[in-house]
C-alpha positions in Angstrom: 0.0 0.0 0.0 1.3 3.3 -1.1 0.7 6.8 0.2 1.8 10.2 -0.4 2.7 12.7 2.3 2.3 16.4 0.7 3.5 19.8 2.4 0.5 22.6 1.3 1.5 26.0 0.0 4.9 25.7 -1.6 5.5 28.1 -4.4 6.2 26.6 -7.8 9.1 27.1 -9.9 11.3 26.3 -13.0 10.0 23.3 -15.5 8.4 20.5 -16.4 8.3 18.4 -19.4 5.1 16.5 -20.3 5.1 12.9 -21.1 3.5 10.6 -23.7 0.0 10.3 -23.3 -1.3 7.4 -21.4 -4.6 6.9 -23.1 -2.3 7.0 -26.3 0.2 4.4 -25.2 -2.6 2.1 -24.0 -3.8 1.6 -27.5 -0.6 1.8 -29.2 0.6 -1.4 -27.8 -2.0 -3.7 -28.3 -1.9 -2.4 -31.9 1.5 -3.8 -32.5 -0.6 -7.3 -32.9 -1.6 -6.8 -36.1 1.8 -7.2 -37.5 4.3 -10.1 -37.6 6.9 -7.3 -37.7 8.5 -5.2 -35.2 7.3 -2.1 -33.8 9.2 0.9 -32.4 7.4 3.3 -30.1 9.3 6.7 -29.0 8.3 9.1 -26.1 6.7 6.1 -24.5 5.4 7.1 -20.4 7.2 4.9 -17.8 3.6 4.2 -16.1 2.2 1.1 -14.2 -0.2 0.7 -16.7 2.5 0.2 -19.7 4.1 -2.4 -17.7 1.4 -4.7 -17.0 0.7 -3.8 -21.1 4.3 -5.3 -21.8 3.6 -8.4 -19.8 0.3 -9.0 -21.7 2.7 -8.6 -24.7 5.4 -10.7 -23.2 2.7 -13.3 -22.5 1.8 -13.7 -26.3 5.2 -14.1 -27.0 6.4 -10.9 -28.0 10.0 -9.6 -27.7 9.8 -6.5 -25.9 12.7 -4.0 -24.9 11.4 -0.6 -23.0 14.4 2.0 -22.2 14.3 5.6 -22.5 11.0 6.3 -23.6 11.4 3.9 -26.7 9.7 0.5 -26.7 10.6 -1.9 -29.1 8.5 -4.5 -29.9 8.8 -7.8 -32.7 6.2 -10.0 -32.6 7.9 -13.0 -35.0 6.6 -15.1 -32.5 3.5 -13.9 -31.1 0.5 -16.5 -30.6 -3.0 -15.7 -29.7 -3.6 -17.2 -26.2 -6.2 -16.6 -23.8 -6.0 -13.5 -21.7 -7.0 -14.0 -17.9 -7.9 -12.0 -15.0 -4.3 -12.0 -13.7 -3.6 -9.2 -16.5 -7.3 -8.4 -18.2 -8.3 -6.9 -14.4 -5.8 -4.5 -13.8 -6.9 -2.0 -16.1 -9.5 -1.0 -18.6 -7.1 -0.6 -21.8 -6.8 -4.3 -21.8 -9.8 -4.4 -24.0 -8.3 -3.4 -27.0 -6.6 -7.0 -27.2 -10.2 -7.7 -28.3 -9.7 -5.7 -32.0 -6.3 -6.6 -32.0 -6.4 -9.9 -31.6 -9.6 -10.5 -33.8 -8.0 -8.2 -36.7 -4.6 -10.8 -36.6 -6.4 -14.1 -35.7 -10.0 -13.7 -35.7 -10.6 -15.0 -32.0 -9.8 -13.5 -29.1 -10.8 -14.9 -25.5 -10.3 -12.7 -22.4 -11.5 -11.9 -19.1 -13.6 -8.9 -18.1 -11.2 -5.9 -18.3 -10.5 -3.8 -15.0 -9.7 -0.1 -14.7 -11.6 2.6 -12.0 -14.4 2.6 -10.9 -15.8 5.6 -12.2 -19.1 4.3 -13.7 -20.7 1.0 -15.7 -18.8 1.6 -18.6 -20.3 -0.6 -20.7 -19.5 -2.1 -23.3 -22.3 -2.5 -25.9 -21.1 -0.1 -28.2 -17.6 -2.1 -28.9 -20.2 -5.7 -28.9 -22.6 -4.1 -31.2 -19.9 -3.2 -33.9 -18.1 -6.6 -33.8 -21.6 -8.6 -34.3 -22.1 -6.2 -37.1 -18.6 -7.4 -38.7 -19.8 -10.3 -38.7 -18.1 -11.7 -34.9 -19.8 -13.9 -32.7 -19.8 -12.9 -29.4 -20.1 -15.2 -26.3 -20.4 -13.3 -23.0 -19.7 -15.4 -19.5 -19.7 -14.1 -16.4 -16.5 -13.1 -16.2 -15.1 -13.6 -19.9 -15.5 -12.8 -23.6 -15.4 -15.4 -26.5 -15.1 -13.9 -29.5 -14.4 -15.4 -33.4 -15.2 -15.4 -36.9 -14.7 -17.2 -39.9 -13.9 -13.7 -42.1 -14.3 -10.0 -41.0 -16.8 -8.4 -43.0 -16.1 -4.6 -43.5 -19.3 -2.7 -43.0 -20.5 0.9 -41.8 -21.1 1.3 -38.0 -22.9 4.1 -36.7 -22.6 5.1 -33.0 -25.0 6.7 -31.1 -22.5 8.3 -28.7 -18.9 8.6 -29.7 -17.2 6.1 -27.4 -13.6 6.2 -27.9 -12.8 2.5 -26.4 -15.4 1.1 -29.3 -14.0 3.7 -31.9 -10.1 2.4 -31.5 -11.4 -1.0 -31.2 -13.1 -1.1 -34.5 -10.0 0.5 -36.1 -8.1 -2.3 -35.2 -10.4 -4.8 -36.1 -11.1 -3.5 -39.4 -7.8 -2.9 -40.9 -7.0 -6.5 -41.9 -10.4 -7.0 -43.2 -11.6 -7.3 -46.8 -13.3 -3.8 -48.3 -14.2 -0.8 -46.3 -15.4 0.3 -43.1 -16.8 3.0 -42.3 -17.2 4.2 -38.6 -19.5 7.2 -38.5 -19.7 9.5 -35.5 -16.6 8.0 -34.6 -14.6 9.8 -31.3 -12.2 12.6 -32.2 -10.0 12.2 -29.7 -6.1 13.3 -30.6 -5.4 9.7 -29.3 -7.3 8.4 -31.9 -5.9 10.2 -34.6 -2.0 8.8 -33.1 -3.2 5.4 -33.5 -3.9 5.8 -37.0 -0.8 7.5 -38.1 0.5 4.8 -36.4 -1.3 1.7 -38.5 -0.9 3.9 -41.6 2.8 3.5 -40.9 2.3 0.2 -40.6 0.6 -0.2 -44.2 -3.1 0.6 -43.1 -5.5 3.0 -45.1 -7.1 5.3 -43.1 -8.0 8.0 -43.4 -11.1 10.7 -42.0 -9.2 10.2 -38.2 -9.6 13.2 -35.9 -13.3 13.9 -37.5 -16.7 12.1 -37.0 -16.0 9.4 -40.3 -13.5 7.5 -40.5 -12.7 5.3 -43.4 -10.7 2.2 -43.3 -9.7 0.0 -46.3 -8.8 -3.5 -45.5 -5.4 -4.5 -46.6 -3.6 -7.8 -46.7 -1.1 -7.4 -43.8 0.6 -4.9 -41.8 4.8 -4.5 -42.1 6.9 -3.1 -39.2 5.5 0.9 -37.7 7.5 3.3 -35.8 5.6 6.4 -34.1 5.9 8.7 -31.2 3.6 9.2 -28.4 1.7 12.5 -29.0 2.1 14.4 -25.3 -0.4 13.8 -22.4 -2.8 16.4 -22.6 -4.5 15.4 -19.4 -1.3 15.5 -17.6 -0.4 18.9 -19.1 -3.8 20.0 -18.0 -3.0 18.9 -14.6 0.3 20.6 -13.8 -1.5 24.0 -16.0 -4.1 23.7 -13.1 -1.7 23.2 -10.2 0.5 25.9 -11.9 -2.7 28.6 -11.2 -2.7 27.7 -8.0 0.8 27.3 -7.1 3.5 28.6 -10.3 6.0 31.1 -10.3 6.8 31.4 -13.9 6.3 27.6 -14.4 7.0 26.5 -17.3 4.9 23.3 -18.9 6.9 22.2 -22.2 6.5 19.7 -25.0 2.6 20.6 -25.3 -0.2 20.8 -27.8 -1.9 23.8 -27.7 -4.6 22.9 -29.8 -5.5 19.7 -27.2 -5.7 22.1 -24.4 -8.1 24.6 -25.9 -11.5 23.9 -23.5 -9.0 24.1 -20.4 -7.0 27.0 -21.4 -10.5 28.8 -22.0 -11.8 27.7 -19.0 -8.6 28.9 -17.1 -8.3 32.4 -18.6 -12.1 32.9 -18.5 -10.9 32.4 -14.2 -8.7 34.8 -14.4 -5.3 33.0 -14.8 -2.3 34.7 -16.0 -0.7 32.3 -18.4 1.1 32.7 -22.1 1.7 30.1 -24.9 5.0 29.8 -26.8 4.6 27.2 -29.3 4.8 24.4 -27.4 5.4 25.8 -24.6 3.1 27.4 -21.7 4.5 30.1 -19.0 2.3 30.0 -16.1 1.6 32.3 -12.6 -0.5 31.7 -9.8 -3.5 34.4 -10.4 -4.7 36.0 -7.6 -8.4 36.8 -7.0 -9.7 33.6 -9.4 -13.6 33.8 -10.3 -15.8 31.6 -10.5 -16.2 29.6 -13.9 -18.8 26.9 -14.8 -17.5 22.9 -16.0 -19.2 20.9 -17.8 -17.4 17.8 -19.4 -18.1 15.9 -22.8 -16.4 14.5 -25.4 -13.6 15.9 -27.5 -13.1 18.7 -28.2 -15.0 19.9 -25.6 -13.8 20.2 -21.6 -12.7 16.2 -21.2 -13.6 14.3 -18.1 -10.3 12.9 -16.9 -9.4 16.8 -15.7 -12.9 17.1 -14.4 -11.8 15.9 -10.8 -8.8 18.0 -10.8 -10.6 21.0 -12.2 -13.0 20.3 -9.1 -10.3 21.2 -6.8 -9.5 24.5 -8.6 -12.9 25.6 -8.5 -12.7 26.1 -4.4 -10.4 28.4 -4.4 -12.4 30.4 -7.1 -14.4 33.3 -5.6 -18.2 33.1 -6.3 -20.1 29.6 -7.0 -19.4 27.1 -10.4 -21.5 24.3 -11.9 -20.1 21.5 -12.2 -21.5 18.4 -14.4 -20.2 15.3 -15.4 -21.7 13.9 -18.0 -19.7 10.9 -19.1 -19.3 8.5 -16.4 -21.5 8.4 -13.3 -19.0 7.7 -10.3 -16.8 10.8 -11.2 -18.2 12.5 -8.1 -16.7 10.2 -4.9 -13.9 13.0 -4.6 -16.3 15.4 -3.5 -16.7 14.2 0.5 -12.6 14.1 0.6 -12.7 17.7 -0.5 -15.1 18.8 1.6 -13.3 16.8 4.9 -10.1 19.4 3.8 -12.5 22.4 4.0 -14.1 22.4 0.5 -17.7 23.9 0.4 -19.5 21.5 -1.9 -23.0 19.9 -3.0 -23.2 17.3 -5.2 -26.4 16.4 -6.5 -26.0 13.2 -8.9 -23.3 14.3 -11.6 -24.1 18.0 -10.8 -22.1 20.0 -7.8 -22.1 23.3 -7.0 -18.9 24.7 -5.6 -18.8 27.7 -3.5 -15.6 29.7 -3.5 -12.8 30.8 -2.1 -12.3 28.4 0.9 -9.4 27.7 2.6 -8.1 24.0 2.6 -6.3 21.7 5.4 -4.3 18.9 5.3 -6.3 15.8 5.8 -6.0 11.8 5.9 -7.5 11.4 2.1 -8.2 8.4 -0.2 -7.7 8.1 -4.4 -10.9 6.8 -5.2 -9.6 6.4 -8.6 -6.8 7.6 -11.1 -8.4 11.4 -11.9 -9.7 11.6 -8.3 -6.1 10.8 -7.1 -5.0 13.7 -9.0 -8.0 16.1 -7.3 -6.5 14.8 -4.0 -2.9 15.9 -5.3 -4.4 19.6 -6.6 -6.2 19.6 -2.9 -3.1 18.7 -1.3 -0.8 21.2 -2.5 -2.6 23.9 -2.3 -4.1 22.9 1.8 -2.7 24.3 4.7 -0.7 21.8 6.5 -0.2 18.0 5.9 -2.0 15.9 3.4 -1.9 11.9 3.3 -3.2 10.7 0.1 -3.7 7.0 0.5 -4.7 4.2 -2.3 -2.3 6.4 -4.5 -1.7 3.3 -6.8 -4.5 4.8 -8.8 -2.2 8.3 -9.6 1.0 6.5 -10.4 -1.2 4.7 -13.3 -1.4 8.0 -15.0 1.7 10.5 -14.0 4.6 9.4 -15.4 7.2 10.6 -12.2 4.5 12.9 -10.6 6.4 12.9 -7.7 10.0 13.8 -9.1 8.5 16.2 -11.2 6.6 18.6 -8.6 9.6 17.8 -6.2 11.9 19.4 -8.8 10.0 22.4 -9.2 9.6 23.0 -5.7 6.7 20.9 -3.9 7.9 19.0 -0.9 6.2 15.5 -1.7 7.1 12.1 -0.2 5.7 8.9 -1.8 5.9 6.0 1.3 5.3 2.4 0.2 4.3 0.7 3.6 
């Protein structure tokens, strides 16, 4: 069990560089099963969650070599073998070994994936496509069965653009004979990275980034090499600590255009901040005002810097909406804030946050990976000591959170007891 101790109210100061993006590097990976080839990753995040990813990997009999941000990975020898609960439960991206493995060997059979628990999550969008390629699809209680004789290319239509069900059908599609279409398809930058990616593998796609994608099946997929686009939610994080906290902090290797609903959001606050090409200069802003939130789906305000943004909003002055409207569990923060001093109501995925109150270091719990980083936001910015426990959940998502905001000032210790 790990915990981190965190000293409130230290100024922040110098720089930090953001890492590859996790929900990038979660899809990237499996991907790498579509090819017999080999595989070269660069500005790969050194996160819990990429590990566990390499010993799924490793498991099929991959080759894998991880060092200095580049993974290599040649999969000469990779089988398709069941996937069990010792790997499938440990997080949510483990699903995407279900396109992957149907694309390259038309069967896949894996346990029910883990992850947060942020919400149901289902996943009827990502069933609903592969039965309309033409998959049978077993469900067991605590399993999927999945296999088909030939992937049929077809057009899918979502109702809501679920980016787990979007990259899935991109990987199941690319190997298969004629076109699919996938039509209010997520526009998530993610999204578009794993397609630059297959494309450089010998994929056709092409419409990533919008609402339609196309994908024309080919043979087979050669060797790909890409690089990680940067981790807009942990840029959005440290841009949010920064208001709080920076003295001329400086976020680098970021893209602007991912941060625009959180850079309005922050400016329309009152924070003092100024983008350099990929760079962002940040202050803490005195006097913040109150600002309403409501998340949905890119490109608007996204829902894993909801939590975070929660914590910002107490030390606004005046009262901000906040809603949730992706996952239903987003809100189990909220009674953690408000044991630290936080004046808060939640009313279903709705809360209303009155502002500015003074926070104190508690005894806190992670409920989950973005909640872990409200904690962190809460932390640094209380009065006193704050013990974050069940931080597991942070470490999955920060690539060296605690090195990071060490080296720019914050006085953070992470115990493992």
């Amino acid at each position: 069990m790990k915990k981190l101790i965190i000293e409130g109210k230290r100024e922040l100061t110098g720089e930090i560089k953001i890492s590859g993006a996790k929900n990038s590097i979660v899809a990237l990976i499996p991907a790498t099963i579509l090819t017999k080839g080999k595989c070269v990753i660069h500005n790969v995040p050194d996160i819990s969650d990429v590990r566990i990813l390499i010993e799924i990997m490793e498991s099929l009999g991959s080759i894998v070599h991880f060092e200095n941000e580049v993974l290599t990975i040649d999969n000469k020898n990779v089988e398709n073998k069941p996937i069990g609960e010792k790997y499938a439960s440990k997080l949510r991206a483990s699903y995407y070994f279900m396109g992957s493995l149907l694309g390259q060997f038309q069967q896949v059979d894996i346990a029910n994936p883990g992850g947060c628990v942020i919400g149901s999550r289902p996943f009827d969008f990502h069933i609903d496509a592969f039965k309309r390629m033409g998959i049978h699809v077993e469900e067991k209680m605590d399993s999927y069965h999945m296999c088909t004789d030939e992937l049929k290319a077809t057009d899918i239509f979502f109702d809501f653009p679920s980016v787990g069900a979007t990259i899935n059908v991109l990987l199941a599609s690319v190997l298969a004979k004629g076109t699919t279409r996938i039509i209010n398809a997520a526009r998530e930058p993610e999204i578009e990275n794993l397609a630059d990616f297959l494309n450089s593998m010998g994929a056709r796609i092409v419409g990533a980034g919008s609402g339609t994608i196309e994908i024309k099946g080919v043979e087979s997929l050669n060797d790909g090499e890409i690089s990680v686009i940067p981790d807009r939610i942990e840029a959005g994080t440290y841009l949010i600590i920064g208001a709080l906290l920076g003295h001329h902090l400086k976020i680098t290797d970021i893209v602007e255009k991912h941060l625009y609903s959180l850079l309005y959001k922050l400016k329309d606050a009152g924070v003092h901040l100024e983008v350099n090409g990929n760079d962002i200069i940040i202050n803490k802003s005195e006097h913040l005002k109150a600002v309403n939130i409501k998340t949905t789906v890119y490109p608007g305000f996204p829902t894993d810097l909801g939590q975070p943004m929660s914590a910002f909003l107490t030390q606004c002055i005046g009262e901000s909406m906040f809603e949730e409207t992706i996952y239903e569990n987003r809100l189990r923060h909220i009674p953690h804030l408000n044991n630290m001093g936080a004046d808060i109501k939640a009313f279903d995925k709705t809360a209303l946050i009155r502002g500015k109150t003074e926070l104190v270091g508690r005894k806190v719990k992670a409920t989950d990976l973005r909640a872990g980083a409200s904690m962190l936001v809460a932390g640094m910015v209380a009065e006193g000591e704050t013990i974050i426990y069940n931080i597991e959940h942070l470490l999955r998502g920060y690539e060296k959170i605690v090195d990071k905001l060490n080296n720019i000032g914050a006085n953070i210790r992470l115990i493992d007891e």
